[in-house]
C-alpha angles and dihedrals in degrees: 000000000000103000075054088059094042094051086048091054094050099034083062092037109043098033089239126143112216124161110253086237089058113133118246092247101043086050092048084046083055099048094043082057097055086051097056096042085061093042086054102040117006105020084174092070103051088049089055082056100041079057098045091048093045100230110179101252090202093055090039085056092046103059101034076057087048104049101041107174089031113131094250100209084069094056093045091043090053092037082051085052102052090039094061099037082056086063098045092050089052093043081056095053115049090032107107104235091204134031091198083064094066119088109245091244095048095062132094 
């Protein structure tokens, strides 16, 4: 379910387009891919999603530091990934399962 949920979140982040039964590696191949493809050809883009997504910018500009040589597409398109399966855990968590659950005078 979440992979589901993951695939959802880039594909309306990042204007893809993947299948909701794409496998977590192909996706992150795909991902890795569109990346790549701003990097190459509208960085300002990528910057804009790298906002919207709330990516940490000092642990972006670590690692890119500390893996100098790395093919840098790889380490945004992981750092994408972990970002977004932090907000669906915490989604998760602070989403109510189950509105019978809530007391009457608790809901909205």
């Amino acid at each position: 379910m979440e992979e589901q949920a993951l695939i959802a979140v880039i594909n309306s982040e990042m204007d893809l387009e993947l299948p909701f039964h794409t496998a977590f590696e192909e996706m992150r191949q795909q991902l890795q891919a569109a990346v790549n493809q701003m990097i190459e050809t509208d960085f300002q883009k990528l910057i804009n999603v790298l906002y919207r997504v709330d990516v940490n910018e000092r642990k972006l500009k670590y690692l890119l530091q500390e893996n100098v040589g790395a093919d840098a597409a790889v380490i945004i398109a992981d750092l994408i990934i972990e970002r977004q399966m932090e907000k669906i855990k915490t989604r998760a968590a602070f989403t109510p399962q189950n509105d019978e659950d809530i007391n009457e005078e608790e809901k909205w």
